[in-house]
C-alpha positions in Angstrom: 57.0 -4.2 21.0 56.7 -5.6 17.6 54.8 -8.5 18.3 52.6 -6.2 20.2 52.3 -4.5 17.3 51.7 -7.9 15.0 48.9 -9.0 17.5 47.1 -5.4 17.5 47.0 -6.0 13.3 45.8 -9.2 13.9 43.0 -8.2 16.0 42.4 -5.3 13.6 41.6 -7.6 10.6 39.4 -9.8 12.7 37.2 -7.0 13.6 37.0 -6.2 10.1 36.3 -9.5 8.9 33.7 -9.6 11.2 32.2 -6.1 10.3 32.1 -7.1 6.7 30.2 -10.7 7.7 28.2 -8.3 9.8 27.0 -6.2 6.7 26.4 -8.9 4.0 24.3 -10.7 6.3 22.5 -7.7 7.0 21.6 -7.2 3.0 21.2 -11.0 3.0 18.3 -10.6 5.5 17.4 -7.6 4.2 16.5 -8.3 0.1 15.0 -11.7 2.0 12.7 -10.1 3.5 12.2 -7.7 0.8 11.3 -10.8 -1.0 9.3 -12.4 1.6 6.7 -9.5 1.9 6.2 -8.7 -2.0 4.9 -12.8 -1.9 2.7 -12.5 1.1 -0.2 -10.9 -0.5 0.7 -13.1 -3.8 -1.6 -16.4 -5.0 -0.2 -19.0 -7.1 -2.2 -20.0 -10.3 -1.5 -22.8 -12.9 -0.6 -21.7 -16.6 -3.4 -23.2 -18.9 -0.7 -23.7 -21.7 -0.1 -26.8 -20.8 3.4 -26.0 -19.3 3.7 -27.7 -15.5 4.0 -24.2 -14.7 2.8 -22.2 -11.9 2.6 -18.3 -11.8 2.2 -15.9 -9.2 -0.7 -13.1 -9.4 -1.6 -10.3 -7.1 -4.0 -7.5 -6.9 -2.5 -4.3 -7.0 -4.0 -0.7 -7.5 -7.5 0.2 -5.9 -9.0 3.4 -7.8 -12.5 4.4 -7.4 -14.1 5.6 -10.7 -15.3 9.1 -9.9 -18.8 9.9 -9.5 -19.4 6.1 -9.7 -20.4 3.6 -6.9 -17.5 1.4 -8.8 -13.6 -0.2 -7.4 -11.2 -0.6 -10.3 -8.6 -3.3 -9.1 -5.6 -3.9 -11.1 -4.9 -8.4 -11.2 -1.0 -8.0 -11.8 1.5 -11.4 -13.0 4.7 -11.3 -11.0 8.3 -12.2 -12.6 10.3 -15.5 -12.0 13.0 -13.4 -10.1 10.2 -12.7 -7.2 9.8 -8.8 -8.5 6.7 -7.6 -10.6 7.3 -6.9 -13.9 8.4 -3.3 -15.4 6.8 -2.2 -18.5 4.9 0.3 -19.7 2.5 0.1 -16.6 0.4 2.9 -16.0 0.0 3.5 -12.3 2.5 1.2 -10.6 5.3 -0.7 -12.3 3.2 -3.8 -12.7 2.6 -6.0 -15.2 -1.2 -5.4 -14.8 -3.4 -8.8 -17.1 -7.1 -7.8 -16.4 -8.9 -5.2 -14.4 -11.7 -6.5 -11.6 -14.4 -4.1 -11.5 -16.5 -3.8 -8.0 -19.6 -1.9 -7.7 -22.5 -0.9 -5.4 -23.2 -1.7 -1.7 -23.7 -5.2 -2.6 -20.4 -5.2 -4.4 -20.7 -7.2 -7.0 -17.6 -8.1 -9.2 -17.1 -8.8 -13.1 -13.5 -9.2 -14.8 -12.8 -6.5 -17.8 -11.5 -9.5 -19.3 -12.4 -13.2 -19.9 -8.9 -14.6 -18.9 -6.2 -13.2 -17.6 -3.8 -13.6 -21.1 -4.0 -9.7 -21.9 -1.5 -7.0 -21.2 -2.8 -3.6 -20.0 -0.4 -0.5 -20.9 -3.5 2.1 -19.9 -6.3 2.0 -18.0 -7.3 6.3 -17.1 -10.8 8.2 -16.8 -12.0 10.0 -19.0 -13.3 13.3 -17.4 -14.7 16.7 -18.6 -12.1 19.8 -17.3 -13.5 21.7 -14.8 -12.6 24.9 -13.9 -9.4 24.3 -11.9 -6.5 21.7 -12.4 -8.1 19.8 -8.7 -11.5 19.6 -10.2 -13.0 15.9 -10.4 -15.7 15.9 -12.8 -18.0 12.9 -13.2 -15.8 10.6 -15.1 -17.2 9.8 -19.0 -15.9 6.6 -19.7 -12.7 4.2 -19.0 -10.2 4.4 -21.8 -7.8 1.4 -22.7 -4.7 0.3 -24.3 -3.7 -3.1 -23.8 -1.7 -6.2 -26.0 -3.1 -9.2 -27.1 -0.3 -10.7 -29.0 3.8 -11.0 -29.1 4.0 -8.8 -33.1 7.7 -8.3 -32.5 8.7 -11.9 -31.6 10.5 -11.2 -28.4 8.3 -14.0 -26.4 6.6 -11.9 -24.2 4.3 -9.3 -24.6 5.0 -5.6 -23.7 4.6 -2.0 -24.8 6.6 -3.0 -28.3 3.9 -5.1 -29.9 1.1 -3.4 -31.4 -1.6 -2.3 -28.8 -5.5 -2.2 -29.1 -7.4 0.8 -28.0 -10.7 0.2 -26.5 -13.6 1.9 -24.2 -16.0 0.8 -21.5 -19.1 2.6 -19.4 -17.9 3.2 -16.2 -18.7 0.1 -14.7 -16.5 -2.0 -17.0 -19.4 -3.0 -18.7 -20.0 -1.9 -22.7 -16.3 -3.5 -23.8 -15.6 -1.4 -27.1 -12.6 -2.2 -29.3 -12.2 1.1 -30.8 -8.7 0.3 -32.9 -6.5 -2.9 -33.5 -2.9 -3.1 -34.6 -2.6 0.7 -33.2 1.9 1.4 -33.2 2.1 4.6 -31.1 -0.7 6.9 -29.3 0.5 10.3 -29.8 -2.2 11.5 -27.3 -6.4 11.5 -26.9 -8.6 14.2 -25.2 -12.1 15.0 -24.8 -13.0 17.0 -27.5 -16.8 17.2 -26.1 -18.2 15.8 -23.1 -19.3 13.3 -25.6 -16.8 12.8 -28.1 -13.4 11.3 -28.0 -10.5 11.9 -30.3 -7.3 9.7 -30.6 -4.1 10.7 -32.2 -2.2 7.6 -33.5 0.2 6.0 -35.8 -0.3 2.9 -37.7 2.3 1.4 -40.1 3.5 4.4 -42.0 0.5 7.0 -41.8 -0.5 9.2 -38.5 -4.1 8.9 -38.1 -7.2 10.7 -36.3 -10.0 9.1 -35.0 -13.4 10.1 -33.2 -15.5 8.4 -31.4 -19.5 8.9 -29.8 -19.0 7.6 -26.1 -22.9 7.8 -25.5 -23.4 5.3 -28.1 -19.7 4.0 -27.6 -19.3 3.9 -31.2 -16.5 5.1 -33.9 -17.9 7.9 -35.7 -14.4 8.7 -37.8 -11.2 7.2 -38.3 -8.9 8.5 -41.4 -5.8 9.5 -42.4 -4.5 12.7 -41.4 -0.5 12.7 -43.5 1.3 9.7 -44.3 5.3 9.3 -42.9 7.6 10.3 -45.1 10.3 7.7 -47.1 12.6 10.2 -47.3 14.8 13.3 -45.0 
Protein backbone atom coordinates (compact mmCIF):
# COMPACT_ATOMS: atom_id res chain seq x y z
CA UNK A 1 0.00 0.00 0.00
CA UNK A 2 2.70 2.45 0.61
CA UNK A 3 4.51 2.06 -2.37
CA UNK A 4 1.25 2.45 -4.02
CA UNK A 5 1.08 5.40 -2.35
CA UNK A 6 4.84 6.53 -3.26
CA UNK A 7 4.13 5.86 -7.08
CA UNK A 8 0.64 7.87 -7.01
CA UNK A 9 3.02 11.02 -5.61
CA UNK A 10 5.37 10.32 -8.13
CA UNK A 11 2.91 10.43 -10.88
CA UNK A 12 1.38 13.49 -9.26
CA UNK A 13 4.57 15.62 -9.59
CA UNK A 14 5.11 14.54 -13.12
CA UNK A 15 1.80 15.84 -14.18
CA UNK A 16 2.69 18.95 -12.46
CA UNK A 17 5.90 19.36 -13.89
CA UNK A 18 4.46 18.94 -17.06
CA UNK A 19 1.52 21.46 -16.46
CA UNK A 20 3.99 24.09 -15.44
CA UNK A 21 6.27 23.28 -18.85
CA UNK A 22 2.88 23.46 -20.40
CA UNK A 23 2.21 27.15 -19.20
CA UNK A 24 5.65 28.78 -19.63
CA UNK A 25 5.76 27.60 -23.08
CA UNK A 26 2.44 28.89 -23.61
CA UNK A 27 3.67 32.68 -22.45
CA UNK A 28 6.86 31.86 -24.28
CA UNK A 29 4.82 31.53 -27.62
CA UNK A 30 2.63 33.87 -26.53
CA UNK A 31 4.90 37.47 -25.82
CA UNK A 32 6.63 35.82 -29.24
CA UNK A 33 4.10 36.32 -31.09
CA UNK A 34 3.17 39.47 -29.40
CA UNK A 35 6.53 40.41 -30.63
CA UNK A 36 6.36 39.05 -34.02
CA UNK A 37 3.12 41.04 -34.99
CA UNK A 38 4.05 44.63 -33.53
CA UNK A 39 7.34 44.07 -36.25
CA UNK A 40 5.27 43.01 -39.16
CA UNK A 41 4.05 46.32 -40.20
CA UNK A 42 7.59 47.83 -39.01
CA UNK A 43 10.57 49.06 -41.76
CA UNK A 44 14.13 49.21 -40.74
CA UNK A 45 15.96 52.50 -41.42
CA UNK A 46 19.77 53.44 -40.88
CA UNK A 47 20.67 56.18 -38.23
CA UNK A 48 22.39 59.04 -40.14
CA UNK A 49 24.68 59.63 -37.01
CA UNK A 50 27.05 57.77 -38.10
CA UNK A 51 26.43 54.88 -35.59
CA UNK A 52 26.20 51.25 -37.54
CA UNK A 53 22.89 51.42 -36.28
CA UNK A 54 19.58 50.45 -37.64
CA UNK A 55 16.17 51.55 -36.27
CA UNK A 56 12.83 50.41 -36.70
CA UNK A 57 9.92 52.98 -37.80
CA UNK A 58 6.19 52.47 -38.39
CA UNK A 59 3.20 54.37 -39.24
CA UNK A 60 0.76 54.54 -36.75
CA UNK A 61 -2.43 56.76 -36.30
CA UNK A 62 -4.61 57.72 -39.34
CA UNK A 63 -6.82 60.91 -38.49
CA UNK A 64 -8.62 62.83 -41.13
CA UNK A 65 -8.47 66.58 -40.54
CA UNK A 66 -12.10 67.63 -40.46
CA UNK A 67 -13.74 69.46 -43.17
CA UNK A 68 -10.43 68.86 -45.15
CA UNK A 69 -9.72 66.48 -48.05
CA UNK A 70 -6.41 65.84 -45.83
CA UNK A 71 -4.86 62.12 -43.92
CA UNK A 72 -2.72 62.97 -40.92
CA UNK A 73 -0.32 59.83 -40.42
CA UNK A 74 1.67 59.56 -37.36
CA UNK A 75 5.77 58.01 -38.55
CA UNK A 76 6.49 56.46 -34.93
CA UNK A 77 10.48 55.10 -33.85
CA UNK A 78 10.17 51.78 -31.98
CA UNK A 79 12.39 50.84 -28.72
CA UNK A 80 15.35 48.36 -28.74
CA UNK A 81 13.18 45.96 -26.49
CA UNK A 82 10.79 45.39 -29.68
CA UNK A 83 7.89 47.70 -27.91
CA UNK A 84 7.15 51.45 -29.09
CA UNK A 85 8.16 53.88 -26.87
CA UNK A 86 5.87 55.51 -23.93
CA UNK A 87 6.00 59.18 -23.47
CA UNK A 88 4.02 61.87 -23.49
CA UNK A 89 2.28 60.60 -26.84
CA UNK A 90 -0.82 62.13 -27.62
CA UNK A 91 -3.06 59.60 -29.27
CA UNK A 92 -1.35 56.21 -28.94
CA UNK A 93 1.68 55.50 -26.66
CA UNK A 94 4.07 56.11 -29.47
CA UNK A 95 6.99 57.77 -29.82
CA UNK A 96 5.49 59.71 -32.84
CA UNK A 97 9.06 61.72 -34.98
CA UNK A 98 7.15 63.44 -37.90
CA UNK A 99 3.60 63.70 -39.17
CA UNK A 100 2.92 62.60 -43.15
CA UNK A 101 0.21 64.62 -44.37
CA UNK A 102 -2.03 63.16 -47.46
CA UNK A 103 -4.39 65.13 -49.33
CA UNK A 104 -6.91 65.16 -52.30
CA UNK A 105 -8.06 62.42 -54.67
CA UNK A 106 -4.68 62.46 -56.09
CA UNK A 107 -3.25 62.02 -52.74
CA UNK A 108 -0.39 63.72 -52.67
CA UNK A 109 2.01 63.49 -49.60
CA UNK A 110 4.56 66.05 -47.88
CA UNK A 111 6.33 65.37 -44.38
CA UNK A 112 5.48 68.07 -41.42
CA UNK A 113 9.08 67.74 -41.01
CA UNK A 114 12.39 67.61 -43.01
CA UNK A 115 13.76 64.51 -41.13
CA UNK A 116 12.61 62.38 -38.87
CA UNK A 117 14.99 63.75 -35.60
CA UNK A 118 11.93 65.54 -33.86
CA UNK A 119 9.76 64.38 -31.05
CA UNK A 120 5.99 65.16 -31.27
CA UNK A 121 4.20 65.38 -27.66
CA UNK A 122 0.87 67.09 -29.46
CA UNK A 123 -0.48 67.13 -32.61
CA UNK A 124 -4.79 68.14 -32.05
CA UNK A 125 -7.29 70.34 -34.28
CA UNK A 126 -8.15 73.27 -33.56
CA UNK A 127 -11.98 73.63 -33.94
CA UNK A 128 -14.70 76.34 -33.26
CA UNK A 129 -17.42 74.76 -30.39
CA UNK A 130 -20.44 74.08 -31.80
CA UNK A 131 -23.49 73.78 -30.13
CA UNK A 132 -23.26 70.34 -28.67
CA UNK A 133 -20.12 68.37 -27.14
CA UNK A 134 -20.51 65.75 -30.74
CA UNK A 135 -20.32 68.76 -33.05
CA UNK A 136 -17.29 68.71 -35.59
CA UNK A 137 -16.78 72.06 -36.87
CA UNK A 138 -14.46 72.77 -39.71
CA UNK A 139 -11.23 72.41 -38.10
CA UNK A 140 -9.02 76.04 -37.97
CA UNK A 141 -5.62 74.98 -37.87
CA UNK A 142 -3.27 71.94 -36.49
CA UNK A 143 -1.61 72.90 -33.28
CA UNK A 144 1.85 71.44 -32.08
CA UNK A 145 4.17 70.65 -29.38
CA UNK A 146 7.14 68.83 -30.19
CA UNK A 147 11.17 68.58 -28.83
CA UNK A 148 13.99 69.32 -30.80
CA UNK A 149 16.72 68.88 -28.34
CA UNK A 150 17.88 66.60 -25.11
CA UNK A 151 17.81 70.31 -22.35
CA UNK A 152 17.86 67.97 -19.36
CA UNK A 153 20.75 65.66 -20.40
CA UNK A 154 19.11 62.36 -20.00
CA UNK A 155 20.22 61.24 -23.76
CA UNK A 156 17.01 60.98 -25.19
CA UNK A 157 14.45 63.24 -25.82
CA UNK A 158 10.93 63.22 -24.12
CA UNK A 159 8.25 65.36 -22.60
CA UNK A 160 11.05 66.73 -19.89
CA UNK A 161 13.07 68.89 -22.27
CA UNK A 162 11.77 72.09 -23.14
CA UNK A 163 9.08 71.80 -26.11
CA UNK A 164 8.35 74.18 -29.03
CA UNK A 165 4.80 75.21 -29.84
CA UNK A 166 4.05 75.72 -33.36
CA UNK A 167 0.90 75.91 -35.99
CA UNK A 168 0.22 74.77 -39.56
CA UNK A 169 -2.89 75.37 -42.20
CA UNK A 170 -4.72 72.31 -42.33
CA UNK A 171 -2.81 70.77 -44.89
CA UNK A 172 0.45 70.74 -42.96
CA UNK A 173 1.54 73.39 -44.97
CA UNK A 174 2.24 77.15 -43.37
CA UNK A 175 4.85 75.56 -40.60
CA UNK A 176 4.72 78.31 -37.75
CA UNK A 177 7.02 78.24 -34.79
CA UNK A 178 4.91 80.10 -32.44
CA UNK A 179 7.23 79.65 -29.09
CA UNK A 180 10.74 77.99 -28.34
CA UNK A 181 12.09 76.85 -25.00
CA UNK A 182 8.31 76.66 -23.80
CA UNK A 183 8.58 74.42 -19.91
CA UNK A 184 4.90 73.58 -19.31
CA UNK A 185 1.52 74.31 -21.42
CA UNK A 186 -1.00 75.01 -18.82
CA UNK A 187 -3.73 74.83 -21.53
CA UNK A 188 -4.73 76.84 -25.18
CA UNK A 189 -8.33 77.48 -26.55
CA UNK A 190 -9.87 79.36 -29.24
CA UNK A 191 -10.61 82.49 -28.05
CA UNK A 192 -12.17 83.52 -31.62
CA UNK A 193 -12.55 81.48 -34.62
CA UNK A 194 -9.43 83.43 -35.47
CA UNK A 195 -7.34 83.85 -32.55
CA UNK A 196 -5.51 81.50 -30.46
CA UNK A 197 -4.38 81.86 -26.94
CA UNK A 198 -1.68 79.71 -25.02
CA UNK A 199 -1.16 79.51 -21.44
CA UNK A 200 2.48 78.60 -20.55
CA UNK A 201 5.40 78.67 -18.27
CA UNK A 202 8.90 79.59 -19.13
CA UNK A 203 11.76 79.69 -16.66
CA UNK A 204 10.26 81.28 -13.70
CA UNK A 205 7.34 83.60 -15.16
CA UNK A 206 3.73 82.06 -16.44
CA UNK A 207 3.10 83.72 -19.69
CA UNK A 208 0.03 84.52 -22.18
CA UNK A 209 0.27 84.50 -25.63
CA UNK A 210 -2.08 85.26 -28.77
CA UNK A 211 -1.80 84.48 -31.89
CA UNK A 212 -3.83 85.53 -35.62
CA UNK A 213 -4.25 82.02 -37.32
CA UNK A 214 -5.46 83.72 -40.59
CA UNK A 215 -2.25 85.39 -40.98
CA UNK A 216 -0.59 82.55 -38.72
CA UNK A 217 1.21 85.16 -36.95
CA UNK A 218 1.97 86.09 -33.02
CA UNK A 219 0.03 89.06 -32.23
CA UNK A 220 1.05 89.02 -28.19
CA UNK A 221 3.23 87.19 -26.02
CA UNK A 222 3.92 88.80 -22.38
CA UNK A 223 4.14 88.18 -19.01
CA UNK A 224 1.15 87.54 -17.05
CA UNK A 225 2.95 87.00 -12.94
CA UNK A 226 6.24 85.85 -12.39
CA UNK A 227 6.72 82.39 -9.79
CA UNK A 228 7.32 83.18 -6.60
CA UNK A 229 11.07 82.55 -4.66
CA UNK A 230 9.42 82.17 -1.72
CA UNK A 231 6.18 80.00 0.36
Amino acid sequence: MDRLFIFIKKINSILWFLLLIGIASGLLWGVWESFHWQRRDSFPVVAESGEKKTVMMNFGSIERVVGTETQMVDLALQGEEGRFYSGSGYRKNENVINLLFVTGQNQTAHWLFKNHKNLILTAVQLHEKGNNDSDQTPTRALYLEYVTQDTDGDGHLSDKDSLNIALTKTDGSGFLDVLRGVDRVLFHELLTPESLSILYQKNKTLRQATVSLPNMTLQNDREVVALPNKF
